[in-house]
C-alpha positions in Angstrom: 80.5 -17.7 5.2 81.4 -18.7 8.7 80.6 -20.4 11.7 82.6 -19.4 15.1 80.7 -22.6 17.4 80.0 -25.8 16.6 76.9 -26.6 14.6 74.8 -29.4 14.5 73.0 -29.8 10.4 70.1 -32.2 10.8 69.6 -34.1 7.1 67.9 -37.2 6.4 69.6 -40.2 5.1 68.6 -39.5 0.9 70.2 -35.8 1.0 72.8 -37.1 3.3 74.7 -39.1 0.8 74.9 -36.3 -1.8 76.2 -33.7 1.1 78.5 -36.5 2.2 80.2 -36.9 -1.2 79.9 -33.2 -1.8 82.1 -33.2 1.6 84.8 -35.5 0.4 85.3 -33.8 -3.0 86.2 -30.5 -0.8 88.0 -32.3 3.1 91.2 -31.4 2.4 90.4 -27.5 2.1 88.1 -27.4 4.6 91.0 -29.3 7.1 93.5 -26.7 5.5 90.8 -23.7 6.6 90.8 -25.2 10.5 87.6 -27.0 9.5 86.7 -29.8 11.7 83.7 -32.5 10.5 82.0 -35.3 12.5 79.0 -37.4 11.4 76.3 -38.3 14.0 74.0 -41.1 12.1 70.2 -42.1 13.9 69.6 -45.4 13.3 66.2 -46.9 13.7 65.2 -50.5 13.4 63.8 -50.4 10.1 66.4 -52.4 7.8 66.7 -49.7 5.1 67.8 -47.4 7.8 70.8 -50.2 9.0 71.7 -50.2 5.2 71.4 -46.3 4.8 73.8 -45.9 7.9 76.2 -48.3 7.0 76.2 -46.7 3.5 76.6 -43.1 5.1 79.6 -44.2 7.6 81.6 -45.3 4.7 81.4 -41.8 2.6 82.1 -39.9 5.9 85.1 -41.9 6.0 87.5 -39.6 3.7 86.3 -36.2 5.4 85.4 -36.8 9.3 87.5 -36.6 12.1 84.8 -38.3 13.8 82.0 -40.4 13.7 79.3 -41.9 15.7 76.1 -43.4 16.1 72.6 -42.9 17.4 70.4 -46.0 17.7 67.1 -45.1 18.3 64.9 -47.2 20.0 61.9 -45.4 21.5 59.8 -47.4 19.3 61.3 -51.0 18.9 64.9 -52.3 20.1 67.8 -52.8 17.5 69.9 -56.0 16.6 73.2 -54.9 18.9 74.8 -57.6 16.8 74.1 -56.2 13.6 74.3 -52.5 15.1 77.9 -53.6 15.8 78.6 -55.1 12.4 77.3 -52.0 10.6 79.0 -49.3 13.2 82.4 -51.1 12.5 83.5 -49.8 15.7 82.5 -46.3 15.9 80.5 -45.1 18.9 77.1 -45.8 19.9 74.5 -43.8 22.1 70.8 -45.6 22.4 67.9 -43.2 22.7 65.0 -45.0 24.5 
């Protein structure tokens, strides 16, 4: 199989973590095969999905050559404080 663009996989946060370990058990052939990986994780204000992100930004760790965030706030505003704490200084983008 291949992909000759970039491509954009839309999972939610439960599958996410299995395709995220699934990831790191196979980054160093897919960097040896040219492969480049980012993560892009939507956060909402609900608490389990602060917890899920910070969870998911840890396993993309060993097998992204970046990472950044999405706080989504078209329907209530996030803690910046703890969006911080849990982005450990990857990016952030806020959808309103």
């Amino acid at each position: 199989y291949g992909v000759g663009v970039p491509a954009i996989v839309d999972i939610g946060a439960n599958t996410a973590a299995t395709v995220f370990a699934a990831l790191a058990d196979h980054a160093e052939g897919l960097r040896e095969a040219g492969v480049e990986l980012g993560a892009v994780l939507v956060v909402s204000s609900e608490p389990g999905s602060l917890a899920d992100a910070s969870k998911l930004l840890k396993l993309s760790r060993a097998w992204t050559d970046t990472a950044f965030f999405v706080a989504n706030e078209v329907r209530a505003p996030l803690d910046g404080d703890v969006l911080a704490k849990v982005a450990a200084g990857a990016p952030v983008e806020t959808l309103r």
